[in-house]
C-alpha positions as CSV (number, residue, x, y, z in Angstrom):
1,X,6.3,19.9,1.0
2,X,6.0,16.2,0.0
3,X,3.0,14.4,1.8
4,X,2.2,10.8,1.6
5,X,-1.0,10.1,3.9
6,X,-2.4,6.8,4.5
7,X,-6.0,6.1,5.7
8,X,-8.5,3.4,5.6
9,X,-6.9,1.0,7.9
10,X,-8.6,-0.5,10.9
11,X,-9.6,-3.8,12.6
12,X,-11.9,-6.6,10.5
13,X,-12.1,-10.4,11.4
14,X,-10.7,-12.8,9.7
15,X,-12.2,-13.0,5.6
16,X,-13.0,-9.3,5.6
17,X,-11.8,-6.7,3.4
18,X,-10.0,-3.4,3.7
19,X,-9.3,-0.6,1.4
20,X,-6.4,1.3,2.0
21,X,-5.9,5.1,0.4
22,X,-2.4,6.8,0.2
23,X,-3.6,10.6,-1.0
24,X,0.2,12.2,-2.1
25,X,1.2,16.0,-2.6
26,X,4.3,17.8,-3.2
27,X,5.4,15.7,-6.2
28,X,4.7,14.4,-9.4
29,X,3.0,11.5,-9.1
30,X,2.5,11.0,-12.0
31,X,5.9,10.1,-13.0
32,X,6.4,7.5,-9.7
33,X,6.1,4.1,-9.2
34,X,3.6,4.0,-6.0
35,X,4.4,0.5,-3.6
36,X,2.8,-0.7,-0.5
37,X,4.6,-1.9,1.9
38,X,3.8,-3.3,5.5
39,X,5.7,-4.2,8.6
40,X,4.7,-6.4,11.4
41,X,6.1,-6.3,14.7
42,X,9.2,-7.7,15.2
43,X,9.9,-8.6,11.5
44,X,11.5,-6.4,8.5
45,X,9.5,-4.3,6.6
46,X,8.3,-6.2,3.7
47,X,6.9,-5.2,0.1
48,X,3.4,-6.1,-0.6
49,X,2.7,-4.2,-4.4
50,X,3.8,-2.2,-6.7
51,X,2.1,-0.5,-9.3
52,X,3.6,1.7,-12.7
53,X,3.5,5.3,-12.6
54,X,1.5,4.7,-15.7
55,X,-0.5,1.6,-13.6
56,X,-0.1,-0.5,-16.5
57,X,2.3,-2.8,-14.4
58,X,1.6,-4.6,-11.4
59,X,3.6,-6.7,-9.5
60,X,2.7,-8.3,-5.7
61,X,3.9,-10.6,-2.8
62,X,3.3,-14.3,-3.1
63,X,1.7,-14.3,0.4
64,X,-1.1,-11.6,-1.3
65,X,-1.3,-12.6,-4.6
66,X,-5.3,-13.1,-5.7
67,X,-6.2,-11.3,-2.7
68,X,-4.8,-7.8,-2.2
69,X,-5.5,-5.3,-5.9
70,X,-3.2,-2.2,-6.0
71,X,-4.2,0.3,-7.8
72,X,-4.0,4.4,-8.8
73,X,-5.9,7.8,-9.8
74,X,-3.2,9.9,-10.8
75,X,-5.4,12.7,-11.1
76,X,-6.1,12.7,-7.8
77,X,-2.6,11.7,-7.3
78,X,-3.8,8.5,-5.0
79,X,-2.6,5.0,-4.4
80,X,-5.2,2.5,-3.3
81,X,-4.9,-1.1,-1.8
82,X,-8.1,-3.3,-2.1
83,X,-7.3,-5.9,0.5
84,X,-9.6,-9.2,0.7
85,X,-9.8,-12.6,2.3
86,X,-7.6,-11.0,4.8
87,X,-5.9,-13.6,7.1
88,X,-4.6,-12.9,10.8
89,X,-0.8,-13.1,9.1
90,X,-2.0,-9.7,7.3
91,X,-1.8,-7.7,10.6
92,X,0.8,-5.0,10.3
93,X,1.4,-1.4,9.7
94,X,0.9,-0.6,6.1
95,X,3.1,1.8,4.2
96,X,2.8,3.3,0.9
97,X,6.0,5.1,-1.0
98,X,7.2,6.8,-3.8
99,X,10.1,5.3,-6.2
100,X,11.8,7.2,-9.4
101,X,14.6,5.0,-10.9
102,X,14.2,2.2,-8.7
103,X,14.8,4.4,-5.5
104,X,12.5,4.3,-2.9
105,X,12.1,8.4,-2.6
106,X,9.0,9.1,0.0
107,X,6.9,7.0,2.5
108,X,3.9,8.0,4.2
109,X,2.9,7.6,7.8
110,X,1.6,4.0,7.8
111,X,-1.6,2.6,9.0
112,X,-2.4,-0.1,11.3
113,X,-4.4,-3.2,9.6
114,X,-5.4,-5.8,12.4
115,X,-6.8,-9.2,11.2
116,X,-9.0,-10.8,14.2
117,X,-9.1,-14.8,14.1
């Protein structure tokens, strides 16, 4: 059974930081492209990062870039967002997900990041 579970989300003021943990089982992760995404209410779901299966690529949002650090342990098959200088716009559920050939394959649950002003 595939399981992609978010944690690490919460509320922080305005400037503060956040580290968010996707922990996967079920599949090779390995062998998958791992991407936050996040959605806020009342807009579409948008991509934040995207990291390599073999984390030697990165790519990120413009609205993130210098701020937010994605990153992955593929032996203990996680995903990780280091998220800094977060600004009130940041508030939204975050998602992280599984690609294989440019296909977006699984997504966790999502967790709720609230930025206070």
């Amino acid at each position: 059974q595939v399981q992609l579970v978010e944690s690490g989300g919460g509320l922080v003021q305005s400037g503060g930081s956040l580290r968010l943990s996707c922990a996967t089982s079920g599949f090779t992760f390995d062998t998958y492209d791992m991407s936050w995404y996040r959605q806020a209410p009342g807009k579409p779901r948008e991509l934040v990062a995207t990291i390599a299966y073999t984390g030697g690529r990165t790519n990120y949002a413009d609205s993130v870039k210098g701020r937010f650090t994605i990153s992955r342990d593929n032996a203990k098959a996680t995903t990780y967002l280091q998220m800094n200088s977060l600004k009130p716009e940041d508030t939204a559920v975050y998602y992280c997900s599984g690609s294989a050939f440019n296909e977006i394959l699984y997504w966790g649950q999502g967790t709720q990041v609230t930025v206070s002003s």
